[in-house]
C-alpha positions in Angstrom: 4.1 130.7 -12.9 3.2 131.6 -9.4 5.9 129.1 -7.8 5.5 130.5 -4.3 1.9 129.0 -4.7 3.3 125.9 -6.4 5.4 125.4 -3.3 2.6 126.1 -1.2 -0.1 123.8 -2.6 3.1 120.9 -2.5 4.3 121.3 1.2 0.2 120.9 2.2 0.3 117.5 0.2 4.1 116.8 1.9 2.2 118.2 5.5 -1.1 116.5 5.5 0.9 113.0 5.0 4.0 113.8 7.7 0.6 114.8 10.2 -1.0 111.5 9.5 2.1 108.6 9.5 2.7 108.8 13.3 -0.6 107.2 14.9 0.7 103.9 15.9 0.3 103.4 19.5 3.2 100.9 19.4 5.8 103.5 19.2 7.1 104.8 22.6 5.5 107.9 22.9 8.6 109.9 23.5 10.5 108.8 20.9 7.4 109.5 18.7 7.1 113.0 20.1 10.9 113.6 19.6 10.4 112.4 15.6 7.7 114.5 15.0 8.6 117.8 17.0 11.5 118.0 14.1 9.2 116.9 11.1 6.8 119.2 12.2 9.5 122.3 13.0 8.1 124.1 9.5 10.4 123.8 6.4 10.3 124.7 3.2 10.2 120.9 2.2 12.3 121.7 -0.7 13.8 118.0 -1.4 10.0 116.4 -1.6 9.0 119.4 -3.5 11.8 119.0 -6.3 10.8 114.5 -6.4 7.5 115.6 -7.0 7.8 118.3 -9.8 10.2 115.9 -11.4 8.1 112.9 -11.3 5.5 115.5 -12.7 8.1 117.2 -15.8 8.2 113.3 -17.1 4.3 112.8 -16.9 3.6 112.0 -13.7 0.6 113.4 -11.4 1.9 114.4 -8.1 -0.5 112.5 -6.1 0.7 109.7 -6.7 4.2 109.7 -5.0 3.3 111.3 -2.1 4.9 108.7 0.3 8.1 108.4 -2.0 8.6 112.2 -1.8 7.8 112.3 1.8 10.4 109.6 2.7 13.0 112.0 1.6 11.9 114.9 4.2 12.4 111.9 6.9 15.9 111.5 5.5 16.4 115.1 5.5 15.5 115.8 9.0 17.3 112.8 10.7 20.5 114.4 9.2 19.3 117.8 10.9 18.9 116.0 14.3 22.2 114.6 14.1 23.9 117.7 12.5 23.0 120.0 15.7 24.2 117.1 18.2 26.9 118.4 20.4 29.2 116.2 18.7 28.2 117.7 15.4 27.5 121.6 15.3 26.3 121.8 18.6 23.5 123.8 17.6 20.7 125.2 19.9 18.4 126.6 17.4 17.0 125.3 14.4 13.9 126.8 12.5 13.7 128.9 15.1 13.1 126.4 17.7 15.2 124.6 20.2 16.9 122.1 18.7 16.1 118.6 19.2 18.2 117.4 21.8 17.6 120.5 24.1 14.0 119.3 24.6 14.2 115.4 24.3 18.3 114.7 25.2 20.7 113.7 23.5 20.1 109.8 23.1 16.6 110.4 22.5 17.3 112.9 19.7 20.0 110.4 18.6 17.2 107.9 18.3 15.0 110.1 16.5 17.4 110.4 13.7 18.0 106.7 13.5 14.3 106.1 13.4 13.6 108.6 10.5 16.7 107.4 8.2 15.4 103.6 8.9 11.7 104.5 9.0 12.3 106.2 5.2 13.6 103.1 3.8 10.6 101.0 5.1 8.4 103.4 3.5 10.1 103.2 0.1 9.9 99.4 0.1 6.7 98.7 1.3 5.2 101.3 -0.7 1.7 100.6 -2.2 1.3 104.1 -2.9 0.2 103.3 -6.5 0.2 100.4 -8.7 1.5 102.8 -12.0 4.9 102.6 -10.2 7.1 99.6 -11.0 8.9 97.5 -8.7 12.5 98.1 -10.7 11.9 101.9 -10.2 11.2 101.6 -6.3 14.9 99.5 -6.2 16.6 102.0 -8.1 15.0 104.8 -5.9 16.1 103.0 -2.9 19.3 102.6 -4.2 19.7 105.9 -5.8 19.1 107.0 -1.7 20.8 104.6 0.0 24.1 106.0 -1.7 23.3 110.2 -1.5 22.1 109.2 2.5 25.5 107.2 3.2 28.9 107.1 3.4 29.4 108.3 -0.6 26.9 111.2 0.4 25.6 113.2 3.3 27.5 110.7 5.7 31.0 111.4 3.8 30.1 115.2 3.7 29.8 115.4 6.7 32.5 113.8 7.9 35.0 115.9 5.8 33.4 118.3 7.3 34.0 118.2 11.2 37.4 116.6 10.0 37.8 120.6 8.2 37.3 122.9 11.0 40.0 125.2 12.1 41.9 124.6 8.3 42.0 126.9 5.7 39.6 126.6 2.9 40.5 125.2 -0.5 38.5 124.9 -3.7 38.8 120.9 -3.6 37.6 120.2 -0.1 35.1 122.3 -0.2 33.2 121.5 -2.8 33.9 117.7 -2.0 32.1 118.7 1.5 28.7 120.6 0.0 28.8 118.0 -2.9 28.1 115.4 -0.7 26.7 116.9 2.4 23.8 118.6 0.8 23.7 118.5 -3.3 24.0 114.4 -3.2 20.2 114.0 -1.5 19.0 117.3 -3.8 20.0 115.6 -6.7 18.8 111.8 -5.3 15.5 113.6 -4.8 15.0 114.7 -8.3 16.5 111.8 -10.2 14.0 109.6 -8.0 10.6 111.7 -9.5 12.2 110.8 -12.9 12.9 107.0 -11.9 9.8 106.7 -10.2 8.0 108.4 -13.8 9.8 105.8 -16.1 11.9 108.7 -17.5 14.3 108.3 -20.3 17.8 107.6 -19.9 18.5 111.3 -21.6 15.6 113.0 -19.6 17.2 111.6 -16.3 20.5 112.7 -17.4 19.2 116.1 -17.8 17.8 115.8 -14.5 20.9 114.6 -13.0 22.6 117.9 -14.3 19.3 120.1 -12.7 20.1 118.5 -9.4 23.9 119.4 -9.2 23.7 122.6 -9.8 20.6 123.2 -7.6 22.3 121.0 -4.6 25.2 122.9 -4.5 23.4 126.4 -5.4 21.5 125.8 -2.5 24.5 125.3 -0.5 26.4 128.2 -2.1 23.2 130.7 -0.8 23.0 128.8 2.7 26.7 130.2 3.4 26.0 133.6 2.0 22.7 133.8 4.3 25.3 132.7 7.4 26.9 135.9 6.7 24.1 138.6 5.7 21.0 136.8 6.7 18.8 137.5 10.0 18.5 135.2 12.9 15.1 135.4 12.7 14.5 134.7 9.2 16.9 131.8 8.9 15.7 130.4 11.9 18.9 129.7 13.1 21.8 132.3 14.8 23.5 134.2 12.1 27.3 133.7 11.5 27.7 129.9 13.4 29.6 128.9 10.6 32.4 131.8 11.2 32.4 130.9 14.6 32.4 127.6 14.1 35.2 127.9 11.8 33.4 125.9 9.2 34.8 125.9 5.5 32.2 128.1 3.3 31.9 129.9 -0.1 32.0 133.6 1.4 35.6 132.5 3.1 37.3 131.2 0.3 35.9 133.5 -2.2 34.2 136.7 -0.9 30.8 137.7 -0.6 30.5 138.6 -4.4 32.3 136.0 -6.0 30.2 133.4 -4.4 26.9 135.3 -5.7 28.3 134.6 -8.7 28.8 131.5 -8.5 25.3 130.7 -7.3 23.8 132.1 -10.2 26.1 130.5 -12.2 25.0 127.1 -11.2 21.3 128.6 -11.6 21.7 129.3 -14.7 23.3 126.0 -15.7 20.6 124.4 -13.8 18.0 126.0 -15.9 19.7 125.0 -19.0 19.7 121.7 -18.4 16.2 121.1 -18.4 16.1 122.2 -22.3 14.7 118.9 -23.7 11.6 119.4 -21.5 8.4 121.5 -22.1 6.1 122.8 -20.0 5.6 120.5 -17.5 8.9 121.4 -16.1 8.6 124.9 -15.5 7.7 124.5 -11.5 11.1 122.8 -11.8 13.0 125.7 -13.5 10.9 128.4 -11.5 12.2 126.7 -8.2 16.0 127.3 -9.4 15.2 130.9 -9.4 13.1 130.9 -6.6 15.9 129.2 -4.5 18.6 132.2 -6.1 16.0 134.8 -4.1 15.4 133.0 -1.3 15.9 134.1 2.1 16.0 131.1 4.5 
């Protein structure tokens, strides 16, 4: 299939309803600008992307889960406000724009973030998107996001990982830091398509299994792109996690190995998806499309 069209035709869909949710006048107009100057930055939209073709490989029409799937980009770039804080990463580029808190200020980007994360989970709840969806599958999305968001996911990551810098890398820690940091919200994302579908409990295992090894994939090929990849393809200035000091794949294993590994957890990604037909190819097509990528 042509997925680069696929991801095309599902980042408008993700795009046209990020452009419209922000026309209350009640919100102060500077915090609203500050929200949507990072929701707007570009992106690839990948987490939306994967909760709608999972919702779609158990049956589901894409359409219909718009606001669901669009929650989890709100989630994604609160944690991308807060990441390049100077607290954080201290980070003055991101999709090759100034970063949030260069334009707005700190508390104001600080804001931002906290109004996307709590601004997502008013959109899941109050969700009248469409009647098909039951009200046990919203809670168990909610909850299913609550936990990859929060202390047992991005929030833990993260954590481990300013509490890393400057220490040598080890298997352990490292994985514990990309498991939660960015595979725990990949995986949330496609497990929620399948809840929000009515999946079975095998179909969502299978799912589950997709997710890992995509999450921490995608992880794998972020670190390798730190080291090969171009500032002004990534968006962001090449090598920050060397100079930062950060704990990666290329540092503990090499260049190579850690190509290796990402197609490794490609390919076990892929397999995973065996007790599905067709309607999950966009699903398998974005593994590979995510091994080639190049931001």
């Amino acid at each position: 299939m042509d997925i680069k069209a696929y991801l095309k035709e599902k980042k408008a869909l993700i795009d046209a309803f990020l452009e419209s949710y922000f026309l209350s006048p009640l919100i102060p107009r500077t915090l609203r600008d500050s929200m949507v100057y990072s929701l707007s930055a570009g992106g690839k939209r990948i987490r939306p992307v994967l909760c709608l073709a999972s919702y779609e490989a158990c049956g589901g029409k894409a359409e219909d889960i718009i606001s669901y799937a669009s929650a989890l980009e709100f989630i994604h770039t609160y944690s991308l406000i807060h990441d390049d804080l100077p607290a954080m990463d201290n980070d003055d580029l991101r999709r090759g724009k100034p970063t949030n808190h260069k334009v707005f200020g700190e508390g104001m980007a600080i804001l931002a973030g906290d109004g996307l994360l709590t601004e997502a989970f008013y959109m899941l709840a109050n969700n009248r998107q469409s009647a098909s969806i039951q009200p046990a599958a919203i809670l168990k999305v909610i909850r299913e996001i609550a936990i990859a968001s929060g202390i047992h996911g991005m929030v833990g990551g993260q954590a481990q990982d300013l509490l890393s810098e400057d220490e040598e890398p080890d298997e352990e820690t490292l994985a514990f830091i990309h498991r939660h940091k960015t595979a725990a919200l990949i995986t949330a994302s496609v497990r929620s398509g399948g809840l929000l579908a009515g999946c079975s409990d095998e179909q969502l295992f299978r799912l589950t299994g997709y997710g890992e090894n995509i999450g921490l994939a995608f992880q794998v090929i972020d670190d390798i792109l730190d080291v090969e990849g171009e500032t002004e393809v990534l968006g962001k200035p090449k090598g920050s996690d060397e100079k930062k000091k950060k704990m990666t794949y290329p540092k503990l294993y090499g260049i190579e190995r850690s190509r290796e590994k990402a197609k490794e957890l490609i390919n076990g990604a892929i397999e995973a998806l065996g007790v599905f037909d067709e309607k999950a190819e966009p699903l398998r097509a974005i593994a590979r499309y995510l091994l080639e990528r190049k931001s």
